[in-house]
C-alpha positions as CSV (number, residue, x, y, z in Angstrom):
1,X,15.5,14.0,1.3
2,X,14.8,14.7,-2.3
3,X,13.4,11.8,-4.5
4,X,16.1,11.9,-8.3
5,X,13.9,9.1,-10.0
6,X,12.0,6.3,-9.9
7,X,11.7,4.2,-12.3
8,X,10.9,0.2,-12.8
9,X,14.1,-1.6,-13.9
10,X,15.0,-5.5,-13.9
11,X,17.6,-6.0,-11.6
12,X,20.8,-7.6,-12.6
13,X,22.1,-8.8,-9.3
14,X,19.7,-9.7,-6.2
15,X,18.4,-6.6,-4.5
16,X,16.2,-6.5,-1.2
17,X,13.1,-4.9,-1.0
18,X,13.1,-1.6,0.9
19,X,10.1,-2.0,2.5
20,X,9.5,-5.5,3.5
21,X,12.8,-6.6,3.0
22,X,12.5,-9.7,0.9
23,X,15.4,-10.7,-1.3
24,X,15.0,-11.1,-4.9
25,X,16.7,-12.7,-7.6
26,X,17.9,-11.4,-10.8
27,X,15.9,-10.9,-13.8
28,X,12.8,-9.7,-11.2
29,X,11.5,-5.9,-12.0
30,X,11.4,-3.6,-8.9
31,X,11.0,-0.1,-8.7
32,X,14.3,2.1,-8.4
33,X,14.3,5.1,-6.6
34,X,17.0,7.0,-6.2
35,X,17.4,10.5,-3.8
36,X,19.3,12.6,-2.6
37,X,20.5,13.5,1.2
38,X,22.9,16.3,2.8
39,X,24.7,15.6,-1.2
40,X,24.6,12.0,-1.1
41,X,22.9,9.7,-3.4
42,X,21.1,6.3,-2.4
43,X,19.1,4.0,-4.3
44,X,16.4,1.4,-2.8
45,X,14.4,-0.2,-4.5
46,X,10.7,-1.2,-3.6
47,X,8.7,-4.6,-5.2
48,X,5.2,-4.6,-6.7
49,X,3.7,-5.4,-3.5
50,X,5.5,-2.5,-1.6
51,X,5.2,-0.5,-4.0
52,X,1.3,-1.1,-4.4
53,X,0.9,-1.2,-0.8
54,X,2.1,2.9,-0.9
55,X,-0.1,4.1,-3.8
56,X,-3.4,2.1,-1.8
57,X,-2.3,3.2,1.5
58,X,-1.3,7.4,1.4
59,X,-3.7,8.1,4.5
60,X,-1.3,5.8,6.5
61,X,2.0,7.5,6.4
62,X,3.6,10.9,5.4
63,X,6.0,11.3,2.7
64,X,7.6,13.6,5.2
65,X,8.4,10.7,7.5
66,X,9.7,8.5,5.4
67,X,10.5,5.0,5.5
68,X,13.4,3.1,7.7
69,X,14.5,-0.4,5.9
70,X,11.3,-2.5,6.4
71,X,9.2,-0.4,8.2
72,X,6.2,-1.7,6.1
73,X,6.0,-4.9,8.0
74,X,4.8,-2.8,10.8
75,X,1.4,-1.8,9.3
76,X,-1.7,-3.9,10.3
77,X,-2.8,-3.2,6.5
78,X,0.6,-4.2,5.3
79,X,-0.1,-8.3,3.6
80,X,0.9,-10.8,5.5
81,X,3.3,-14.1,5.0
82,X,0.9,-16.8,3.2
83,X,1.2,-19.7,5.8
84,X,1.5,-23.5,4.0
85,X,-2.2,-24.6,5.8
86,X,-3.6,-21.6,4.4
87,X,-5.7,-22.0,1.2
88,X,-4.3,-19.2,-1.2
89,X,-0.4,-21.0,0.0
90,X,1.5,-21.5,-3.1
91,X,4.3,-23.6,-2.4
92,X,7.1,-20.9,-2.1
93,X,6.5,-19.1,1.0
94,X,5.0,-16.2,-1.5
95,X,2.6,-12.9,-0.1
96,X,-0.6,-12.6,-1.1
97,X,-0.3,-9.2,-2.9
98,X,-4.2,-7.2,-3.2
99,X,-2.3,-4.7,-5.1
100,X,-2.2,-7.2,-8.0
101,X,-4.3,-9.5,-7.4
102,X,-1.3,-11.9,-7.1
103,X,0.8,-14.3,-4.8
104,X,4.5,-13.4,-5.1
């Protein structure tokens, strides 16, 4: 597979995130990357957390591998769900992201 682009774009429709496949709504900027396979071209697109989860993380996968739909839930390193009793909880069901220092 050969990444085309990536670029960060607000979407104008809701999109799911590739790798932790959460659903967001429009008028939210992801990251667009488009490639190429065997001639055919595909687009996912990745959110901030995803996205800084991969820059943070390169000694825990290969770009050779990959990624299947939501395989980022899998890693023990990935962040986890915020849980309503837990103190950073922010009323939305949001992540606690330490790639920005944000809950989304």
């Amino acid at each position: 597979m050969k990444q085309i682009s990536a670029k960060t774009v607000k979407i104008r429709k809701p999109h799911h995130c590739w790798g932790c496949t959460k659903e967001f709504p429009v008028g939210t900027e992801l990251l667009a990357v488009t490639s190429e396979d065997s001639g055919k071209l595909s687009t996912v697109y990745w959110c901030i957390t995803c996205d800084g989860w991969l820059l943070n993380h390169r000694n825990e996968w290969s770009e050779d591998d990959g990624f299947d739909y939501g395989d980022l839930l899998e890693f023990d390193s990935y962040p986890k769900p915020i849980q309503p009793d837990e103190e950073d909880w922010n009323g939305e069901g949001g992540v606690y992201s330490e790639a920005c220092d944000n809950i989304l």
